[in-house]
C-alpha positions as CSV (number, residue, x, y, z in Angstrom):
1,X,-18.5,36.9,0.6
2,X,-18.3,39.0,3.9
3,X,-20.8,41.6,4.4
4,X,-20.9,44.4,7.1
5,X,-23.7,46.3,8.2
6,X,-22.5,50.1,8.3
7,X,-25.9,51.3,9.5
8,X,-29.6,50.0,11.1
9,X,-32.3,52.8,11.1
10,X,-35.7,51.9,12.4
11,X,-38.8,52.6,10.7
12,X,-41.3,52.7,13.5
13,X,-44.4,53.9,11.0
14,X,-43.6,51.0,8.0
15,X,-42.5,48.2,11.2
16,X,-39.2,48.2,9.3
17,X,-35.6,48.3,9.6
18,X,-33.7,50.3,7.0
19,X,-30.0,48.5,7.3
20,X,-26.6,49.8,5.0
21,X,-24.1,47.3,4.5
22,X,-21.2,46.8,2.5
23,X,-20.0,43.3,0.7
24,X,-16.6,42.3,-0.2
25,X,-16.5,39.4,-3.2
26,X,-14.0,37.4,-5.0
27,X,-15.9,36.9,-7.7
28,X,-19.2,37.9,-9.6
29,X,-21.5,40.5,-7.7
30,X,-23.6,38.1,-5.0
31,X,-27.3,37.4,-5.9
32,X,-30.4,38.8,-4.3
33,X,-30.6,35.4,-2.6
34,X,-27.0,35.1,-1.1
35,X,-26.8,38.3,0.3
36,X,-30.6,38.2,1.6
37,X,-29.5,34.9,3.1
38,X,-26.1,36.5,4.7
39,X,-28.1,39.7,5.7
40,X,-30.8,37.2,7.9
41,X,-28.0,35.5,9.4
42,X,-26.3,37.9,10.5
43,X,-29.7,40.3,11.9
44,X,-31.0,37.3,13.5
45,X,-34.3,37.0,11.2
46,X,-35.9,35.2,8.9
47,X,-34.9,35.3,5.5
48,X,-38.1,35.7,4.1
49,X,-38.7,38.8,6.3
50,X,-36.0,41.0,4.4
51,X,-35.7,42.2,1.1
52,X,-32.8,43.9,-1.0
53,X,-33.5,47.3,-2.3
54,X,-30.5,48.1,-3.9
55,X,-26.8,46.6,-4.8
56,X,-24.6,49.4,-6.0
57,X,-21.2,48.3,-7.7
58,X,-18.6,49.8,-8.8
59,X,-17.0,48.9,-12.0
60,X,-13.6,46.7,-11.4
61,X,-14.3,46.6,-7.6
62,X,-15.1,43.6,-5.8
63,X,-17.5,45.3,-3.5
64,X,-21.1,46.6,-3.3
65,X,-23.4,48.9,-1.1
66,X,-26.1,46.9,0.0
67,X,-29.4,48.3,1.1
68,X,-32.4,46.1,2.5
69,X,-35.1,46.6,4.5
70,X,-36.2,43.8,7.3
71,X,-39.7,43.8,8.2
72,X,-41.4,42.9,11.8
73,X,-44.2,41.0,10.2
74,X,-44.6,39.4,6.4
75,X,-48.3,40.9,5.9
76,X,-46.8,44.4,5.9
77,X,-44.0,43.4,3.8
78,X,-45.9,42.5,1.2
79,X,-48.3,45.7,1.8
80,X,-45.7,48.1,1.8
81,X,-43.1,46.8,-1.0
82,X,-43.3,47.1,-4.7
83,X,-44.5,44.3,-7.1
84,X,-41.3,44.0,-9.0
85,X,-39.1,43.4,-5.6
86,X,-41.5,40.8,-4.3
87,X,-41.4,38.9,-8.0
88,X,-37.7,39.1,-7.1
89,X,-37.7,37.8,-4.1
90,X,-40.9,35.1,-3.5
91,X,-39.9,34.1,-7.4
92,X,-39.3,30.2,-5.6
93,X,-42.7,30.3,-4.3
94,X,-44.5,31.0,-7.4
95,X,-43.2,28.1,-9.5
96,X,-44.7,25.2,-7.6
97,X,-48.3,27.5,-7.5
98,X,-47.9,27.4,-11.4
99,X,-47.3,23.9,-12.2
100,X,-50.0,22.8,-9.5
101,X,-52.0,24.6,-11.7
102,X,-51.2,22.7,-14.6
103,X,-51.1,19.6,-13.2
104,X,-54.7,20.0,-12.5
105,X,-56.5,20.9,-15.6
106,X,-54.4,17.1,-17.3
């Protein structure tokens, strides 16, 4: 997978960065995960400090439009974004919470 960011737009008021980028893939259409992981990489950040709006494909292309937003601090991303997009994202963080949980009331 090779992505390229095609734009970075800051968001002075949210402590954001709006970025548009572009994949190229052999295969299936990248997860969330991958490209989340690829996007940090290559902006120099923290993975858990961006998340992945949107992937936009085009049927029988191997490429998508990709936007995320990358956030200064994790407080406001989790302020700012929407529920379903952190379930999404934090989904690995949840799990172990959850069978803690369990593990306690046997």
């Amino acid at each position: 997978m090779k992505i390229e960011i095609k734009e970075k737009r800051e968001v002075p008021l949210l402590s954001r960065t709006r970025v548009q980028a572009t994949a190229e893939f052999e295969k299936e259409t990248p997860s969330r995960e991958k490209i989340r992981k690829e996007i940090s990489s290559l902006l120099k950040t923290k993975e858990d400090l961006v998340i992945i709006k949107h992937v936009y494909t085009k049927f029988g292309k191997k490429e998508a439009k990709i936007i995320a937003h990358v956030y200064e601090k994790l407080d406001d991303l989790k302020k700012i974004e929407e529920e379903h997009l952190l379930k999404k994202h934090f989904k690995e963080e949840k799990k172990p919470e959850a069978a803690e949980g369990a593990e306690a009331e046997a």
